[in-house]
Residue frames relative to the residue before (quaternion, step in Angstrom):
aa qw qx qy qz dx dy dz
X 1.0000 0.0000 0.0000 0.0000 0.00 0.00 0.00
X 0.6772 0.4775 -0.3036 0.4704 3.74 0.79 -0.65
X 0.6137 0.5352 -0.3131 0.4887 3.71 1.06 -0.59
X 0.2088 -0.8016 0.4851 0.2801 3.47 1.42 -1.05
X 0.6103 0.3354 -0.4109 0.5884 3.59 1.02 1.42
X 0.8319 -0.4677 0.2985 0.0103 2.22 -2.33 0.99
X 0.5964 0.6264 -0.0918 0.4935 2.95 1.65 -1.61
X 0.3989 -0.6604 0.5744 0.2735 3.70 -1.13 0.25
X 0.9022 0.0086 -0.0667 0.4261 3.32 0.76 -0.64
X 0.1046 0.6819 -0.5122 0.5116 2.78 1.62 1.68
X 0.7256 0.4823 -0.2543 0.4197 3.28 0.85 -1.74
X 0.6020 0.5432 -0.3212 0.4892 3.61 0.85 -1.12
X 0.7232 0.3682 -0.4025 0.4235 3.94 0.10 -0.79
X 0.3653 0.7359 -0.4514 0.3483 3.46 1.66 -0.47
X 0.6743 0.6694 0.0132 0.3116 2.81 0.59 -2.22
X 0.7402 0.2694 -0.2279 0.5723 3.47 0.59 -1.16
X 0.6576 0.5004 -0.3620 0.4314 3.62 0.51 -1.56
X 0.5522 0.4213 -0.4949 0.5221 4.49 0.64 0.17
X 0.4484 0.6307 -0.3873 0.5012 3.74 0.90 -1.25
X 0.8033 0.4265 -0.2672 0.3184 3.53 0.05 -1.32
X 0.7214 0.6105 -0.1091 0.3083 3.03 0.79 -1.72
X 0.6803 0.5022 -0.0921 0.5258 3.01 1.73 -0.67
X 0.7517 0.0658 -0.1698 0.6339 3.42 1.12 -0.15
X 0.7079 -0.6344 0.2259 0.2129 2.79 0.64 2.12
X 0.4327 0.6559 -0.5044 0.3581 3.93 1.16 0.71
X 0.4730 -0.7602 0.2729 0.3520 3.70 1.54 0.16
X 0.8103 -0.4836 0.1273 0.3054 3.70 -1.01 -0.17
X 0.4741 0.6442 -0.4672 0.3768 3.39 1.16 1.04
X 0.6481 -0.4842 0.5320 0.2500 3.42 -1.71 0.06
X 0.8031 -0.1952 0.3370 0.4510 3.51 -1.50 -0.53
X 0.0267 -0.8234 0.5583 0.0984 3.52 -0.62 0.84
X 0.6731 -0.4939 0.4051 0.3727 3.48 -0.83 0.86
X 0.7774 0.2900 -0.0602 0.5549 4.38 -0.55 0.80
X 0.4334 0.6296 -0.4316 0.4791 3.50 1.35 -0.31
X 0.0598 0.7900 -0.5867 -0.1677 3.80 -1.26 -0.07
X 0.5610 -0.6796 0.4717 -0.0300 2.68 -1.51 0.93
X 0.3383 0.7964 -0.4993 -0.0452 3.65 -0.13 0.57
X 0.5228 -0.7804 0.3375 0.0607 3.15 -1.63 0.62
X 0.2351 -0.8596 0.4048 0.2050 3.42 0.53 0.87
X 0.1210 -0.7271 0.6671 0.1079 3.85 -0.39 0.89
X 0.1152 -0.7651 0.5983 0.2084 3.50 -1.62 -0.33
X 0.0847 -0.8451 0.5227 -0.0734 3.54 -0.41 1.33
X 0.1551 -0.9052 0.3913 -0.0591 3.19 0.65 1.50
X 0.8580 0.2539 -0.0762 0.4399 3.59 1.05 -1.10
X 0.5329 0.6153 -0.3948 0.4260 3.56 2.07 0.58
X 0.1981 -0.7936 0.5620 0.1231 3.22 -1.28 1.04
X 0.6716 0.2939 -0.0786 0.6756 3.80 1.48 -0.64
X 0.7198 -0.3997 0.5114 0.2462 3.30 -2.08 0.76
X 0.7349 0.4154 -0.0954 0.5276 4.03 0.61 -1.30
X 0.6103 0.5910 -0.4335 0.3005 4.05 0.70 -1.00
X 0.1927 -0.7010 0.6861 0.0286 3.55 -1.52 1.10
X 0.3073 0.7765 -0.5355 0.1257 3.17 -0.71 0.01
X 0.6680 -0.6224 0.3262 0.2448 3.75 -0.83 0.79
X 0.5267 0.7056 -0.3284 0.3418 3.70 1.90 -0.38
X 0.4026 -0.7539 0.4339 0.2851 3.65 -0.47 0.57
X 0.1710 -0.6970 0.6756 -0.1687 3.06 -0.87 1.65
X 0.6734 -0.4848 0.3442 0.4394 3.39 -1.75 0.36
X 0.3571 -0.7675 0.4158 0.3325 3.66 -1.56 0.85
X 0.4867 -0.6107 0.5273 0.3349 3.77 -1.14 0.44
X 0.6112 0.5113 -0.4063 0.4472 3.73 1.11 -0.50
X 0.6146 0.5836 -0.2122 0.4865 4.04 1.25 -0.76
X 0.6598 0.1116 -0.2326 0.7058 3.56 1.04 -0.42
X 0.7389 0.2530 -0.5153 0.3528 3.46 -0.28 0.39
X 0.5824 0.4604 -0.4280 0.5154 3.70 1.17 1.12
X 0.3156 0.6186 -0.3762 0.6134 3.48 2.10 0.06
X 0.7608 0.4089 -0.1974 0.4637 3.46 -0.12 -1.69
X 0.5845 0.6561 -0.2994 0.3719 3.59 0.83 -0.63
X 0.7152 0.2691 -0.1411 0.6295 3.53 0.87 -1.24
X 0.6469 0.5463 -0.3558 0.3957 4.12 0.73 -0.37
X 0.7098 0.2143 -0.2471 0.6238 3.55 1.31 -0.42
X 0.6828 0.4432 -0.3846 0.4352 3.65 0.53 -0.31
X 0.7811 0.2949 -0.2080 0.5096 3.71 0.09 -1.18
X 0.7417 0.3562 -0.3386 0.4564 3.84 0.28 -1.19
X 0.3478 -0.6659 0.5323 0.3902 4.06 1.01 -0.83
X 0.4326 0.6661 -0.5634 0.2277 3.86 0.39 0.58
X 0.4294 -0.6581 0.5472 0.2883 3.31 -0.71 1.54
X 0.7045 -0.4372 0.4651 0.3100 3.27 -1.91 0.93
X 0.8465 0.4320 -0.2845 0.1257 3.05 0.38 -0.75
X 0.4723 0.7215 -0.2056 0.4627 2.71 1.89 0.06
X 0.4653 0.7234 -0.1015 0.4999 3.19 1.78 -0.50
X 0.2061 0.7498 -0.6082 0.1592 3.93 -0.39 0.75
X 0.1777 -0.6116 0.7637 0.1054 3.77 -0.72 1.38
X 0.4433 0.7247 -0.5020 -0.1620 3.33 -1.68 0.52
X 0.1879 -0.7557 0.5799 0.2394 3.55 -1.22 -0.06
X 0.6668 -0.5929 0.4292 0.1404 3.02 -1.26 1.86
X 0.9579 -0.0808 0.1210 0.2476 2.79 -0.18 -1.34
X 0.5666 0.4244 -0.3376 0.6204 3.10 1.55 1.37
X 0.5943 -0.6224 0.4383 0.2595 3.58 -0.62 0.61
X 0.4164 -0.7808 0.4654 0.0198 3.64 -0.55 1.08
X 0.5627 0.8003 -0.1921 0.0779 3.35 0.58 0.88
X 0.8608 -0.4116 -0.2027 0.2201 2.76 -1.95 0.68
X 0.4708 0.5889 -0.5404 0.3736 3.98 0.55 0.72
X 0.4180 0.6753 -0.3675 0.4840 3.48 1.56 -0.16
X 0.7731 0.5960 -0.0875 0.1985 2.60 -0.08 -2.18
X 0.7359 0.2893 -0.1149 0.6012 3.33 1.12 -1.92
X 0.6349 0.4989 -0.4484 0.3834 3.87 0.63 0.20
X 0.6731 0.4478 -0.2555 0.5301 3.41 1.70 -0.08
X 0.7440 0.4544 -0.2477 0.4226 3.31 0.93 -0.84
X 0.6753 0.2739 -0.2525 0.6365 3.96 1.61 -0.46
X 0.5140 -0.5476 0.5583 0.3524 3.35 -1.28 0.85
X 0.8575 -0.0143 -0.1364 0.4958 3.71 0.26 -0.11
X 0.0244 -0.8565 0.5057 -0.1002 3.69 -1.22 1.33
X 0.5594 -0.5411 -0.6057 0.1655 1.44 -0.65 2.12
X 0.3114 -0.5846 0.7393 -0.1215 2.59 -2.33 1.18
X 0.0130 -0.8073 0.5864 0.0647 3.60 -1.33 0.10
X 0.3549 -0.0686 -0.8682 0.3399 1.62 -0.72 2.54
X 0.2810 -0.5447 0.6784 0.4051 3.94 -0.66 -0.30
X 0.2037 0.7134 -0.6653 0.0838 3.44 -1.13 0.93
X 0.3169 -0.8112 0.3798 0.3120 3.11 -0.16 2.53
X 0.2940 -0.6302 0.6794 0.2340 3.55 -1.73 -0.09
X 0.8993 -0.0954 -0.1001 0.4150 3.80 1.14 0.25
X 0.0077 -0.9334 0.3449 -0.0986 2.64 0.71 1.93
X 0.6086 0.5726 -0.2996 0.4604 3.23 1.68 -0.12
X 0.4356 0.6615 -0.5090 0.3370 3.59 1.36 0.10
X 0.1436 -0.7967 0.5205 0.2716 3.36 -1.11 -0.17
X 0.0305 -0.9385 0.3378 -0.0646 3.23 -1.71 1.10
X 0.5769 -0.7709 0.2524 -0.0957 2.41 -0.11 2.27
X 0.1861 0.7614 -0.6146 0.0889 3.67 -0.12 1.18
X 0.7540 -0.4021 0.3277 0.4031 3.74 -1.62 -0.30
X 0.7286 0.2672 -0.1018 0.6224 3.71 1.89 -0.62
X 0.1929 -0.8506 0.4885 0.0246 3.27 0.42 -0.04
X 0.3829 0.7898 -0.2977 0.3754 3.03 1.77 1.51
X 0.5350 0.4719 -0.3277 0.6194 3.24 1.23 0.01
X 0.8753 -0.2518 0.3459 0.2253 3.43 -2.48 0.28
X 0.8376 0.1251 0.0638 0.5280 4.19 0.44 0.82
X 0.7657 0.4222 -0.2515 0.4150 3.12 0.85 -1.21
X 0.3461 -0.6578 0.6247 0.2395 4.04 -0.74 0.96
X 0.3509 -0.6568 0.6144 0.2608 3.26 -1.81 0.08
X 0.7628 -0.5293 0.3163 0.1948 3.20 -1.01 1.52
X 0.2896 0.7585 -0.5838 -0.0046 4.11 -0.05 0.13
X 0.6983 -0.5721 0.4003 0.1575 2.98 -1.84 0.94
X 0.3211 -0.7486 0.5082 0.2798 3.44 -0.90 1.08
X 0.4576 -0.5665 0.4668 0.5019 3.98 -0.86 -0.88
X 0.1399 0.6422 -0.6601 0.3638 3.79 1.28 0.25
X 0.0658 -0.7171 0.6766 0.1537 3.07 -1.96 0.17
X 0.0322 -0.7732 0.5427 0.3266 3.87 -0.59 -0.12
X 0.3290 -0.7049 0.5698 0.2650 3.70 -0.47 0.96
X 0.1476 -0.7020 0.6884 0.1074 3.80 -1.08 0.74
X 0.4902 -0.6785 0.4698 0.2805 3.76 -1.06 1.12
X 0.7214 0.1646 -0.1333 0.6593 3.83 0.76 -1.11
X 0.7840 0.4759 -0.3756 0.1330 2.28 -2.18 -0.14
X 0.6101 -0.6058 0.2485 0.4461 3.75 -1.17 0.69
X 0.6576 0.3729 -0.4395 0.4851 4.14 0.52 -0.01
X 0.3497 -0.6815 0.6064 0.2135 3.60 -1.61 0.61
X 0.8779 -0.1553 0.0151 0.4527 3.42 0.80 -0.31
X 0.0051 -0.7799 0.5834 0.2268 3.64 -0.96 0.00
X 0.5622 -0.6235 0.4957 0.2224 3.45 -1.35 0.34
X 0.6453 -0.6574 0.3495 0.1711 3.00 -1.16 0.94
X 0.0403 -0.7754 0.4036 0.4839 3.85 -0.11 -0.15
X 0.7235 -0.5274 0.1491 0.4197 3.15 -1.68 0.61
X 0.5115 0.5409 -0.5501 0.3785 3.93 1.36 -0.50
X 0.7155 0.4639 -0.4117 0.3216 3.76 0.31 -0.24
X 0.5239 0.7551 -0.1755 0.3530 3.50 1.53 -0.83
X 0.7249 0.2158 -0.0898 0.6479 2.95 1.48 -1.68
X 0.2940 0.7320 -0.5352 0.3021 3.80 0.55 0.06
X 0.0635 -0.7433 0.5901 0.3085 3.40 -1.15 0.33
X 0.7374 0.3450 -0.0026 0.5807 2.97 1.70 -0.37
X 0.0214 0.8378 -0.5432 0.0510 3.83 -0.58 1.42
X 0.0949 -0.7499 0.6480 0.0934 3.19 -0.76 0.98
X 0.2279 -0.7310 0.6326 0.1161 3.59 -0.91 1.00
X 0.2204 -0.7367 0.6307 0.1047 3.50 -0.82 0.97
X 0.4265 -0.6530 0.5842 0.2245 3.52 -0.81 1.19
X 0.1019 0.7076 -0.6740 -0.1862 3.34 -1.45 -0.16
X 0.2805 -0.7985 0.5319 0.0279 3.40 -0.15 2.18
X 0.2465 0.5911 -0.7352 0.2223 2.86 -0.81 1.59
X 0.5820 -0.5273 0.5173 0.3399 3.58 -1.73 -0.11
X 0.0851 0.7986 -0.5952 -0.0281 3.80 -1.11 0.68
X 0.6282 -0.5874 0.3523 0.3690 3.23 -1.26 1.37
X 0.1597 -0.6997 0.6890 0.1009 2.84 -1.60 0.45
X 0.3647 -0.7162 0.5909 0.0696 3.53 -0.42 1.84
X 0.2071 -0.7571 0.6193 -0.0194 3.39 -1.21 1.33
């Protein structure tokens, strides 16, 4: 609907080839080797194993993301990096994204070549997160800068998934 076409991956080349046009990479789509990372947002995990009812990014939303990026646009998996920086990535996530069905018996993965990228990189798949030299310079306050990680560094492309919820606002 936002591309204004019919096509799945009409709409997507739609999609990138504006991407382009704007930051002056000219009039093309997705190239083949390009990557792609994904910003999740795990706001209320503290451990690899924790459940709990609090709303966290969804595995059904990126693994319908990942769906149209390797199926309709053709971007190999491997090109592909889901991560969160600075919170731990876990494992009810993980196996609802990484097996086409979870749980299921057999598990038979459906993107095992993606890559995922938490703040430890302590659990089953999931790399730890390293710093790029990028810098972002911040005008106030008591830090001058922090560094980028490298999935964002090398990325040609970041999609930031929202997670729309309400947060307090301390008076």
């Amino acid at each position: 609907k936002l591309a204004d076409e019919d096509d799945e991956f009409t709409a997507w080349d739609q999609l990138f080839r504006y991407f382009n046009i704007e930051h002056g990479n000219g009039n093309v789509g997705y190239q083949t080797g390009e990557k792609i990372s994904i910003k999740i947002n795990f706001n209320n995990i503290g451990s690899y194993t924790e459940q709990d009812n609090d709303r966290d990014a969804s595995p059904h939303v990126i693994k319908s993301l990942l769906r149209q990026l390797v199926n309709i646009v053709g971007v190999e998996q491997e090109d592909i990096t889901i991560y969160e920086s600075s919170r731990k990535m876990p494992d009810w996530f993980y196996y609802r994204v990484y097996y086409e069905d979870y749980p299921a018996d057999p598990l038979i993965p459906e993107f095992p070549n993606v890559h995922y990228v938490d703040n430890a990189g302590g659990a089953t798949g999931r790399e730890k997160v390293s710093s790029s030299n990028v810098r972002v310079h911040f005008a106030a306050g008591t830090c001058d800068y922090r560094t980028l990680p490298t999935v964002v560094a090398d990325a040609d492309y970041l999609i930031n998934m929202p997670l729309l919820k309400r947060h307090p606002i301390n008076t």
